[in-house]
N, C-alpha and C positions, 0 to 999 in steps of 0.2 A: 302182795305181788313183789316189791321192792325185797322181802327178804328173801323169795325165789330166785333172785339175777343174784342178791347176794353169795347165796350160797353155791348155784351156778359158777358164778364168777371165780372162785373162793377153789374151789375144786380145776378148775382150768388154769390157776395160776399154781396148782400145785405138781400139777402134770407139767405146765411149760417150763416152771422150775427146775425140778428135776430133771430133766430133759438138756435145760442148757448146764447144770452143774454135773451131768455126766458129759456133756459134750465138750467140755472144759477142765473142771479137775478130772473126769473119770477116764479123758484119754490121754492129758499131760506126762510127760512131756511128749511130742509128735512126734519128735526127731531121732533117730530115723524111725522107729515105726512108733505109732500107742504104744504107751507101756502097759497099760491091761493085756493087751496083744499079745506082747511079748511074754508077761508072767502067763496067759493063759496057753500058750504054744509050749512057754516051758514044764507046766503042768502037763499037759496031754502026753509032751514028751518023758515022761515018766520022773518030774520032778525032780532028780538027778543031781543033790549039790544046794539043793534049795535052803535055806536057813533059817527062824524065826523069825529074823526080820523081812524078808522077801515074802513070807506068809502075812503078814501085817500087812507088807506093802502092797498086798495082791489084794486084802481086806478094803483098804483104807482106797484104793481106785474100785475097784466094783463095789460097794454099798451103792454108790451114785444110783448105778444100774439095777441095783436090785430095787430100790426105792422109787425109780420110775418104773419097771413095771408091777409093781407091786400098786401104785399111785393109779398107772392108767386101767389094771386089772380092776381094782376098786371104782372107776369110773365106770369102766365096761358094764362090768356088775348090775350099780346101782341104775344106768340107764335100762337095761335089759328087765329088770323087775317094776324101775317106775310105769314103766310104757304098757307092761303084760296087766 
């Protein structure tokens, strides 16, 4: 039983993780807007100017984000098949 809530537990701390370190580094700096925000407006906008490192930099702020849902996808998942 105890290593059911373990692993329960275990999984919810990897989603709230994630979660607060996209909330965090993934939108840093705020001011004036997210900076994912920004590189992802400047991508839609046809990239225009963009450089290696702005590509990194666009890297290095969404992983956060792809790693939570990726984290909560795997969640979703694993409840939908434990339960069927």
């Amino acid at each position: 039983m105890a290593k059911g809530i373990n692993d329960m537990a275990n999984k919810l701390f990897r989603v709230r993780f994630w979660a607060m370190v996209s909330l965090t580094l993934g939108l840093a700096p705020f001011v004036p807007e997210p900076h994912i925000w920004g590189k992802l407006k400047w991508i839609a906008g046809g990239a225009n100017g963009m450089q290696v490192m702005d590509w990194f930099d666009t890297a290095m702020h969404g992983l956060p984000w792809v790693f939570l849902l990726l984290s909560a996808f795997f969640e979703i998942k694993q409840k939908a098949f434990s339960k069927g």
